[in-house]
N, C-alpha and C positions, 0 to 999 in steps of 0.2 A: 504494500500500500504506500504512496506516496504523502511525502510529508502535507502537502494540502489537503488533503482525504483523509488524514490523519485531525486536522485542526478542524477543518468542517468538521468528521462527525463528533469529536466532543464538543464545538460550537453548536451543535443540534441537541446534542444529549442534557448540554447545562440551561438549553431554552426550555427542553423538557420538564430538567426538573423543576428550573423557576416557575413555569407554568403549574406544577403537579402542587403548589404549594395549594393551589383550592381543593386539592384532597386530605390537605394536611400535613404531608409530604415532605420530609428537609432533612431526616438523618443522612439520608445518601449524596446527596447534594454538600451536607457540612464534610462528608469523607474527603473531597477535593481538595480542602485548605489545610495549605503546610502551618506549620505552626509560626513560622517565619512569613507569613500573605498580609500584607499590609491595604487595604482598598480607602480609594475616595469616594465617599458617597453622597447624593445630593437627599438637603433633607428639608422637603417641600415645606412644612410645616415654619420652619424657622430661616426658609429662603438661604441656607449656607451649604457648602462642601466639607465635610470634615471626615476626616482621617480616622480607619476602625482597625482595629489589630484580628485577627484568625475569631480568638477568643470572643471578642464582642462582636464579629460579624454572625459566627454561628449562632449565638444568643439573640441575636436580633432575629436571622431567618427562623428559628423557633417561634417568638413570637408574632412574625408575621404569617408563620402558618397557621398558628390560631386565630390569627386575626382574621385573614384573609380566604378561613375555610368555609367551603359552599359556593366562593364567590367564582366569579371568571377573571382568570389576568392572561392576559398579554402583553409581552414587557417589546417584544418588536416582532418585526416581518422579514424574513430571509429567502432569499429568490429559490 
């Protein structure tokens, strides 16, 4: 398999699971993040970017999948 078909399909697989958060869904999804994953995240609520460590990202998708269980999300569109 070639390195691009390699990125695509975990580029498919992590739309997956962000989407699968309406089933409640985030253990498999939190396996991905090294303990060393640092992310910027926008945070509509307070209009800023801030900076989340492995640790507090997996704690947040936990609570967003309770938040956001039942509902429909689409986070984007891929050709």
């Amino acid at each position: 398999m070639s390195i691009e078909n390699e990125i695509a399909t975990s580029v498919y697989r992590m739309r997956e699971l962000h989407e699968n958060f309406s089933n409640g869904s985030f253990n498999e999804m939190n396996k991905y993040y090294s303990k060393e994953f640092q992310g910027y995240l926008y945070m509509p609520g307070k209009d800023q970017v801030k900076l989340f460590n492995a640790e507090q990202i997996k704690e947040g998708n936990k609570g967003a999948a309770f938040i956001i269980k039942g509902n429909t999300l689409s986070l984007f569109t891929l050709p």
